[in-house]
Every structure is written in structure tokens, then in C-alpha cells.
C-alpha positions as CSV (number, residue, x, y, z in Angstrom):
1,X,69.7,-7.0,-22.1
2,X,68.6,-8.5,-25.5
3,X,69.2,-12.1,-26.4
4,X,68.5,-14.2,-29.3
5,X,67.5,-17.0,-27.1
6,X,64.5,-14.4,-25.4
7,X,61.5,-14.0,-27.1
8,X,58.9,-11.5,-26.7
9,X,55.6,-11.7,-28.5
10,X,52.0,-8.9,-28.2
11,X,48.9,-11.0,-28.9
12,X,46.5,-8.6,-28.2
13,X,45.7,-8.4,-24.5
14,X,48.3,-11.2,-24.0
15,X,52.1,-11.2,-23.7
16,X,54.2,-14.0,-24.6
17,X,57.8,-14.6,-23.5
18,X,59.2,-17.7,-24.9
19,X,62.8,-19.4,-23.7
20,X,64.2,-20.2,-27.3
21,X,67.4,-22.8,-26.7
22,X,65.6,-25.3,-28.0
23,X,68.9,-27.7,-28.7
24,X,69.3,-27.2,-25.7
25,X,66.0,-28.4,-24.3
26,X,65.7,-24.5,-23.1
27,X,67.7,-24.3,-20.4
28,X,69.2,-20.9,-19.5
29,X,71.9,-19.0,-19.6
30,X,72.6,-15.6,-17.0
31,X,72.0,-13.9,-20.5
32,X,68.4,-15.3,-21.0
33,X,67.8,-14.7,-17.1
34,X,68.9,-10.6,-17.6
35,X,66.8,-11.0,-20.8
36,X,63.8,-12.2,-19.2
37,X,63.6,-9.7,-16.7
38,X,63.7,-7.1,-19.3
39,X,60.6,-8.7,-21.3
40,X,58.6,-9.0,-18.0
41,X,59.3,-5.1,-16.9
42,X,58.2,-4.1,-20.5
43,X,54.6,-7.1,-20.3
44,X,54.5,-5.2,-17.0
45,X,54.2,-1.5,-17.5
46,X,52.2,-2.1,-21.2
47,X,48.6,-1.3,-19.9
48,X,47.7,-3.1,-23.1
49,X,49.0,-6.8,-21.6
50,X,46.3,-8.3,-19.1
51,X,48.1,-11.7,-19.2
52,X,51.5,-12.9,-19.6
53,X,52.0,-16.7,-20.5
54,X,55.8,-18.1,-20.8
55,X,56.8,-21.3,-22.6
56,X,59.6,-22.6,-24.5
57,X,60.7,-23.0,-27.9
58,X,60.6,-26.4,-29.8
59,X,58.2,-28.5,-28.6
60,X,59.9,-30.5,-26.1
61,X,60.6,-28.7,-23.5
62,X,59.6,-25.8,-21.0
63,X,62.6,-24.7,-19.4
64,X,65.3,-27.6,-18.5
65,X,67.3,-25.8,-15.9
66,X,70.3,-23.8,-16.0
67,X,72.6,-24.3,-18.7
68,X,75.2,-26.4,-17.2
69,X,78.1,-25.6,-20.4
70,X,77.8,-22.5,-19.1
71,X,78.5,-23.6,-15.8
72,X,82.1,-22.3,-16.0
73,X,81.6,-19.2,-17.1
74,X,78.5,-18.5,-15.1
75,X,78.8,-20.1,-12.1
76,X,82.3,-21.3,-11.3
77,X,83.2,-18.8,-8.3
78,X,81.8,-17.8,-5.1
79,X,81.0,-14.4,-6.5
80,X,79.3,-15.9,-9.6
81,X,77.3,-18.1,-8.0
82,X,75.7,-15.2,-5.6
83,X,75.2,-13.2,-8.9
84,X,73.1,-15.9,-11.0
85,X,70.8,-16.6,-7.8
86,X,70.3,-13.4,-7.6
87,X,69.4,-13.0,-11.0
88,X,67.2,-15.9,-11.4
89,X,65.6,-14.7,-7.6
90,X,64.6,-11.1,-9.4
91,X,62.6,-13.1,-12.3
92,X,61.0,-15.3,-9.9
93,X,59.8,-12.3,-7.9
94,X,58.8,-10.3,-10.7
95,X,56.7,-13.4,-11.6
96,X,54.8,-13.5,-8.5
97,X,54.5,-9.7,-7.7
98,X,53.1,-8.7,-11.2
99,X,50.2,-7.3,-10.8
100,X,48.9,-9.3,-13.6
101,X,47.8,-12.9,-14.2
102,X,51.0,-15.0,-15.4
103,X,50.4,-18.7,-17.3
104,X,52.8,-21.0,-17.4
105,X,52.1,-23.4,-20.6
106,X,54.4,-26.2,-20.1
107,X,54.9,-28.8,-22.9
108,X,57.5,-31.8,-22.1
109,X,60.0,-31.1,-19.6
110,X,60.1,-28.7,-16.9
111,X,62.9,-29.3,-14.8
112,X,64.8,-27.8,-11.9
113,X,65.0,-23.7,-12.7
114,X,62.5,-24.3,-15.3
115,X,60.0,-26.0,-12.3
116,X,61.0,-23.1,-10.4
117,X,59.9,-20.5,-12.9
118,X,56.2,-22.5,-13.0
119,X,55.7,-22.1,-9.6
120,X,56.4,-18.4,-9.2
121,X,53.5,-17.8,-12.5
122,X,50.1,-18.2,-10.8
123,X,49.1,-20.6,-13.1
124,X,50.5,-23.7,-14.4
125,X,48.5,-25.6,-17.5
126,X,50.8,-29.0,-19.4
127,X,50.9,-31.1,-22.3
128,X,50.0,-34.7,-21.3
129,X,53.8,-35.6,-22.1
130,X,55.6,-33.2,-19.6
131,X,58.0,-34.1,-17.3
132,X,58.7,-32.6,-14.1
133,X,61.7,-32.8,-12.1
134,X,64.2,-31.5,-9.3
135,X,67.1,-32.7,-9.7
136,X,69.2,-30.6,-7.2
137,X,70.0,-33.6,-4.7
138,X,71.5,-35.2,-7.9
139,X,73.7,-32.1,-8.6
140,X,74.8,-31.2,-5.2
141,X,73.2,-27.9,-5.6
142,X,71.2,-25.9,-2.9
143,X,67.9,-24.0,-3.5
144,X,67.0,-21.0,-1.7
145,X,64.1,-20.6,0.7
146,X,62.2,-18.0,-1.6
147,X,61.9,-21.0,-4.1
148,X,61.2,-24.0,-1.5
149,X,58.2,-21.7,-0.2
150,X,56.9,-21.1,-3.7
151,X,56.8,-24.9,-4.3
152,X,55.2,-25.5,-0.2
153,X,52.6,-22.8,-1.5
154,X,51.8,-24.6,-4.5
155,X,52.3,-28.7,-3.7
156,X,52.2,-28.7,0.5
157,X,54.9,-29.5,2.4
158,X,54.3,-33.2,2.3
159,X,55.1,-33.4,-1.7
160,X,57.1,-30.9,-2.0
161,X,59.8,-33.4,0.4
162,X,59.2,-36.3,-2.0
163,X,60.1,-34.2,-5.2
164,X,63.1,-32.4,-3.6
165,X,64.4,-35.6,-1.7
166,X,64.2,-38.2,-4.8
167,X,65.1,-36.0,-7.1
168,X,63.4,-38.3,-9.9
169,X,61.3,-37.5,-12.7
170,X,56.9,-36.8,-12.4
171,X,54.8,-37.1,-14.8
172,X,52.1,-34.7,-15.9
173,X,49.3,-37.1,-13.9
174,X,51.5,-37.2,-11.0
175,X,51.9,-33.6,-11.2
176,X,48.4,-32.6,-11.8
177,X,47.6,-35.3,-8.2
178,X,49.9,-33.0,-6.4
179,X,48.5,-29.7,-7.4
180,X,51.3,-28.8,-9.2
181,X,49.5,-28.1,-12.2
182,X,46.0,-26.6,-12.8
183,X,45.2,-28.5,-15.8
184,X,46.4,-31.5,-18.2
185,X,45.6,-31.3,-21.8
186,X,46.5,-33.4,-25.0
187,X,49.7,-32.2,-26.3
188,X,47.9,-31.6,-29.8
189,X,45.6,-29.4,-27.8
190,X,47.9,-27.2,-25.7
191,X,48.4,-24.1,-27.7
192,X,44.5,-23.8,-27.8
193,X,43.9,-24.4,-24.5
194,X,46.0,-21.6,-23.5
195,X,45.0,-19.0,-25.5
196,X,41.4,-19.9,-24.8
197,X,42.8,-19.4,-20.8
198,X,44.2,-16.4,-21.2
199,X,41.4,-14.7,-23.5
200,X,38.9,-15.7,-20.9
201,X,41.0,-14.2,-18.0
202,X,41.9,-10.5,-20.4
203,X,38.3,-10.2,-21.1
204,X,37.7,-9.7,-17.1
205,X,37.8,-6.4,-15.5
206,X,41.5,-5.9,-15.0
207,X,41.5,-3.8,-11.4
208,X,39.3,-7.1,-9.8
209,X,42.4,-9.6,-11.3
210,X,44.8,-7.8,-10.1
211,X,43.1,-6.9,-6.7
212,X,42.9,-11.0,-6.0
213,X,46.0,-11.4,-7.1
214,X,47.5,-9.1,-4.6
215,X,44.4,-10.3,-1.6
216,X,45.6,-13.9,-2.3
217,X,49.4,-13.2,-2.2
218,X,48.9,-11.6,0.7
219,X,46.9,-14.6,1.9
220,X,49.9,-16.6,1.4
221,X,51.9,-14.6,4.2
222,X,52.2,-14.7,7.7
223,X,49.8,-13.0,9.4
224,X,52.1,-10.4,10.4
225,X,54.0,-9.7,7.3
226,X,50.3,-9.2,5.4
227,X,49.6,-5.4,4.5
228,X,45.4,-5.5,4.7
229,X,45.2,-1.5,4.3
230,X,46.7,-2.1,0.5
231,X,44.1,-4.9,0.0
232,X,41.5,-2.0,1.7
233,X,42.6,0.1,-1.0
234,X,42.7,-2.0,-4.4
235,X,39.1,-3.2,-3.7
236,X,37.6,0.3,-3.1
237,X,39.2,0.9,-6.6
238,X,37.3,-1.5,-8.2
239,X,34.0,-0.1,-6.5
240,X,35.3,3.5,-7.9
241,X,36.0,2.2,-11.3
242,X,34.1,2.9,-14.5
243,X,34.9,-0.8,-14.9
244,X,32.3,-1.1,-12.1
245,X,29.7,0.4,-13.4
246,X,30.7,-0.8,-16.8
247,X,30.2,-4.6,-14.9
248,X,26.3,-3.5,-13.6
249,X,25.4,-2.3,-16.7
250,X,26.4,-5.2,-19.3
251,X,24.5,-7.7,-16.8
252,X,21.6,-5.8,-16.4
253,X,21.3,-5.3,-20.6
254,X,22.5,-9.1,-20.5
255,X,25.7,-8.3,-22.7
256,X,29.3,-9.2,-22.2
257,X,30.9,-6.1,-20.4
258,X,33.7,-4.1,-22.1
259,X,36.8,-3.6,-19.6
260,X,39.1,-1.1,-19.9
261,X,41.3,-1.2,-16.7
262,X,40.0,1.9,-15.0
């Protein structure tokens, strides 16, 4: 489903989809949810997108949340409420089951839904002015267990308690002490830093990237939910992959390899 308020952007190797509300600080509507699953299928399925990174429109915010006006619209009923979380649950998961790298690039604030959507990307990198929060105690809203065991994954138990249970505001420091964020980086510097991120990981054999992304994932389960034959089976890929011998050769002739995903 297009919206205005989704965008989609091809740089290259990398695939941008940027939350534009920003008068509303980016929060989201059930339209920009739909929306967003439709970009991240299409970054998906595009053999020319390595990375995805997401941000928001503006300058001042990643994602805020939900977008309470639409509260009555979206969210009002029993019924409606089961349809948004499942909605916002299928982004999430698409997030953390692509098979390719996903950035976060968070600049200002990044709060409840939006904090949710960081943690499902596998890598988070902020402007030294962002904001972090969830505010769901302060709402009277639940969240489900697939996102409390995204934010255990990425934070530990321990902090993910003090961020659900006060409900206040962290800043980027505070976050980056947690683990919440892979890296801090002048605001000014951001956009740069970024790129340079995501260049650095699409110029990598794409079959290893997304073979540890799926080993790691599958790391993160219980032991007996883990399926080791499919991690058997991406890594003797990348040993049968012209990538492969591409990899031997440039370091041998002490060049930078060429990858082309196969």
C-alpha cells in the first residue's frame, strides 16, 4: 500500500526507507506500517540491495511511536488493536529475518514503536542528540513478548527492566553504555557515517553476510528451536561460490575483491 509518508530510496547497493511525518516527529500511522512492509519486501527480493538502512524525515526524529490522533481510528476497538500489532509485528519480523544487513540511523528521538523498529534492524548507529524512550508504562499500553525479547537480545535483561519500568527518556551516552546502540556520532556527521557503514558492509561477499546473519539469529534461539542443517547449508554455499574464489584470488593479487552474490 503506497503512502506519502513512506519513502523508498536505491543508492546503489543500498536501500533507503525513510518514515516522512516529520510534523509529526515521525510517528506512524497503520498506513505507514502497510507501507513499510511493502518497501522492505521490494529492498528484499532486489538482488541489487546488500543493505537497507531506515531513518526518518526532518532531522529531529527517528520514529516517535504510533501516531496517537490516529488512535481512534486505528486503534479504538478490540479488533483494531489485534490488527495494528499485528501489522507492526510483520515489519519487525521482516526486519530481523531479512537476509540482508539492516541499519538503523537514528537522529533525535526514537521512542516507543520507533525503539522497537531499532532493535529488530541488526544495527543501530545515532546522532549525539537522540533520545530514546519507552514510554508504554506511561500510556497504559502492553508490549508483546516478540518485542521484549528483541530488546533482552540487544540490552540484557537487567536494562531492558529499567527502560520499560521508568518509562523515562535516555540519552544517546546512556544508550550507547547499554548496548543499545553500536555507535555515537556528531549529529553533523551522521549521514556520513552511515553511508560510509553501509558501503563498507555492500562491498563484502553478500552469501558470507547473509550466512552470519542467519548463524547469529539462530544463535539467539533456544537450543532447541535452532535449525543447524540450514546454517550447514548457507556456509557450504559460500565455499561453492564464485564469490569464494573471487575472495582467494583478490588477496592473493593483493586487490580489493569484486562480489557479486553468487
Amino acid at each position: 500500500m503506497a503512502s506519502d509518508k513512506m519513502l523508498a530510496e536505491k543508492d546503489g547497493a543500498v536501500g533507503r526507507m525513510i518514515f516522512n511525518n516529520p510534523e509529526k516527529h515521525n510517528a506512524v500511522s497503520l498506513e505507514m506500517w502497510e507501507a513499510a512492509e511493502g518497501i522492505l519486501a521490494d529492498f528484499v527480493k532486489d538482488d541489487e540491495i546488500r543493505v537497507i538502512v531506515l531513518s526518518g524525515a526532518g532531522g529531529k526524529a527517528f520514529v516517535s511511536g504510533a501516531d496517537i490522533s490516529k488512535f481512534e481510528d486505528e486503534r479504538a476497538t478490540a479488533d483494531a488493536i489485534v490488527r495494528y500489532g499485528e501489522m507492526t509485528a510483520r515489519v519487525y519480523q521482516a526486519l530481523e529475518a531479512a537476509a540482508k544487513p539492516t541499519i538503523a540511523m537514528i537522529r533525535g528521538y526514537c521512542i516507543g514503536g520507533g525503539l522497537a523498529l531499532a532493535v529488530s534492524c541488526d544495527l543501530r548507529i545515532c546522532s549525539d542528540n537522540s533520545r530514546f524512550a519507552l514510554p508504554a508504562a506511561r500510556l497504559g499500553l502492553g508490549y508483546p513478548l516478540s518485542s521484549m525479547r528483541r530488546l533482552v537480545d540487544v540490552v540484557g535483561f537487567g536494562f531492558a527492566k529499567e527502560i520499560c519500568f521508568t518509562a523515562r527518556q535516555f540519552s544517546a551516552a546512556e544508550a550507547a553504555a547499554m548496548g543499545l546502540v553500536n555507535r555515537v556520532v556528531p549529529e553533523a556527521q551522521i549521514d556520513a557515517s552511515v553511508r560510509e557503514f553501509a558501503e563498507m558492509i555492500a562491498a563484502n561477499a553478500p552469501l558470507t553476510v547473509r550466512t552470519m546473519k542467519r548463524v547469529l539469529g539462530e544463535l539467539a534461539k533456544d537450543v532447541e528451536d535452532r535449525d543447524p542443517e540450514a546454517c550447514d547449508r548457507l556456509v557450504r554455499e559460500c565455499f561453492a561460490s564464485q564469490d569464494y574464489i573471487e575472495g582467494r584470488r583478490a588477496f592473493v593479487e593483493k586487490r580489493k575483491p569484486v562480489f557479486v552474490g553468487r
